[in-house]
N, C-alpha and C positions, 0 to 999 in steps of 0.2 A: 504494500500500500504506500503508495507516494506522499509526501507532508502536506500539501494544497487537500489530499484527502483523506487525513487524518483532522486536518483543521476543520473541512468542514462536517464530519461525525462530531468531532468534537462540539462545534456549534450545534448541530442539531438536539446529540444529545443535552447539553446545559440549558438549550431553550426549550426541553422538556422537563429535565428536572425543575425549571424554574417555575413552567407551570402545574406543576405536580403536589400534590400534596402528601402524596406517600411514596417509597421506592419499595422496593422486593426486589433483592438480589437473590437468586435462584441458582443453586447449583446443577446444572446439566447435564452433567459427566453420567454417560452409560445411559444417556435416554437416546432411541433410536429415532429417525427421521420421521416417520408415522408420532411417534409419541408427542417430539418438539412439534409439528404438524398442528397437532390434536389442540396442543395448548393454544399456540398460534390463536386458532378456531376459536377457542372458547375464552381468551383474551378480546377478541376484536368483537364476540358475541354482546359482550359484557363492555366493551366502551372502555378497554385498559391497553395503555399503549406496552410493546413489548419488544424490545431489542436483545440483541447480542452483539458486546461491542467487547472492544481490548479492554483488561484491568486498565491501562496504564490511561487509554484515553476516557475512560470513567472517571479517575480519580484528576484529570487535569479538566473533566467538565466540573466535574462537582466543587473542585479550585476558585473556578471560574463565577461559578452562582454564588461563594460563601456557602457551601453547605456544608453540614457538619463533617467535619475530616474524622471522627471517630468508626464511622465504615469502611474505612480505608483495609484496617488487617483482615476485613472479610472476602475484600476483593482478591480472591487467591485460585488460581484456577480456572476452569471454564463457568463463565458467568452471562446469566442470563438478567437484564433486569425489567423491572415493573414498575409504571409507573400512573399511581392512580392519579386522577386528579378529582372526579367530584365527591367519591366516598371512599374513603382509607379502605372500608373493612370489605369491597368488593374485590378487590387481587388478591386479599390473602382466603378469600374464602375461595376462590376460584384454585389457587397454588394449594392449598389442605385438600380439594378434592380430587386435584390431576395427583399429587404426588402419594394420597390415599391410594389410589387406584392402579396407578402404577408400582409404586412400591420402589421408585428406586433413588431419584435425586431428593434433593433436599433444600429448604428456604437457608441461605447462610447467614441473613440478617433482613432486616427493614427500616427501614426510618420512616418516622414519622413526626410532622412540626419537628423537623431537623433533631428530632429524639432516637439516637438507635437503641435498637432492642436485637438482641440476638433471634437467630433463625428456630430456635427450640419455641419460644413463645410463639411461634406460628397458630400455635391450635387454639390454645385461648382468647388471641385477640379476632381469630376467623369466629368465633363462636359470639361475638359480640354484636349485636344488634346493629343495622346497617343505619346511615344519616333519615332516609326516610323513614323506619321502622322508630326510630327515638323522636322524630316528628309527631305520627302518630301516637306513639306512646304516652308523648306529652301532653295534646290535645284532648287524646281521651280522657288525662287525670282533669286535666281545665275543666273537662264539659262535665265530667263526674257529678262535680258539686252545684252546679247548675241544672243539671236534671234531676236531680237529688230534691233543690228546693222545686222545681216545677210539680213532681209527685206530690212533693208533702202540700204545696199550696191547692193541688188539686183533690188531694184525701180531705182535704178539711174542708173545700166549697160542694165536696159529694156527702161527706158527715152534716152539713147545714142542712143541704137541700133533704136529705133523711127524715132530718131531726124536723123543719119547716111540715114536712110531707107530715110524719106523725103527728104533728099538733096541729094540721089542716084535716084527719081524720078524723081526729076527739072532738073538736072544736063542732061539727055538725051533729053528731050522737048527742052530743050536753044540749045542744037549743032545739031538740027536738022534746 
C-alpha cells in the first residue's frame, strides 16, 4: 500500500471514529471468508459501519481524533473494527451473536464516550437495553403515574354516580 493510500484510510477511518460513538475492535483471526461475509451482512443490516484496516493506521486515526490512546495495547493482531454511531449497544449485540455462533474470534476491547473496557465485558454490556428500549422505558414510568391518577379520578366519578344512583332509588320509595 503506497503512503497517499495509507493517508487516505487513515482519513476515512478518523472521520469515522469521529462520528462514532462506540468502537469494537474484533478479533478475526481463524474466521473464514463466508463467516467475515456473514458479519459484513448483519453489520450493514443493522446500520454499523465495519472495516478492517492496519493496527498501525488505526492507532494514527485515532491520534488524529484525540481518542482515547488507552486501546492502543489491544490493537494486536488481525483486527477488525466497529463503529457504532447512533446506539453503542447495537454492534456489541450484533458481535455477542456472530461470535456466539461461530465460536471462534473474539471482541479484544471497545470504547465507549472515549471509555475502554476490555473485550470480556462484551456480554454484559450487549445485554443492556438499547437507546430506544430506555426511551420507552422511561416514558412508560412518566405515563405510569399519570394513568395511575386518570383510574383513581375515574373510580371515584363511577363511586358518585353509584352512590347518586342509590339515593335517586330511595328517594322515590320514601314519597310514595
Amino acid at each position: 500500500m503506497k503512503r497517499d493510500e495509507k493517508e487516505q484510510v487513515v482519513a476515512e477511518v478518523a472521520e469515522l471514529i469521529s462520528n462514532s460513538s462506540s468502537l469494537f475492535f474484533a478479533d478475526f483471526a481463524g474466521m473464514t471468508v463466508a463467516d467475515s461475509n456473514d458479519l459484513r451482512r448483519e453489520f450493514q443490516k443493522n446500520g454499523v459501519k465495519y472495516r478492517v484496516v492496519k493496527n498501525t493506521l488505526i492507532k494514527k486515526a485515532m491520534k488524529s481524533t484525540a481518542a482515547d490512546e488507552g486501546a492502543f495495547k489491544y490493537l494486536v493482531g488481525q483486527t477488525g473494527i466497529a463503529f457504532g454511531s447512533d446506539d453503542p449497544v447495537t454492534p456489541a449485540r450484533v458481535l455477542k451473536k456472530f461470535f456466539d455462533k461461530i465460536q471462534k474470534p473474539s471482541t479484544k476491547a471497545f470504547v465507549i464516550d472515549k471509555q475502554v473496557f476490555e473485550g470480556k465485558r462484551l456480554n454484559e454490556f450487549a445485554t443492556m437495553p438499547t437507546k430506544p428500549e430506555m426511551i420507552a422505558g422511561i416514558l412508560g414510568s412518566l405515563q405510569s403515574p399519570i394513568s395511575g391518577i386518570a383510574r383513581s379520578v375515574s373510580a371515584i366519578m363511577r363511586d358518585l354516580v353509584a352512590v347518586l344512583d342509590a339515593v335517586e332509588k330511595k328517594l322515590p320509595a320514601q314519597a310514595l
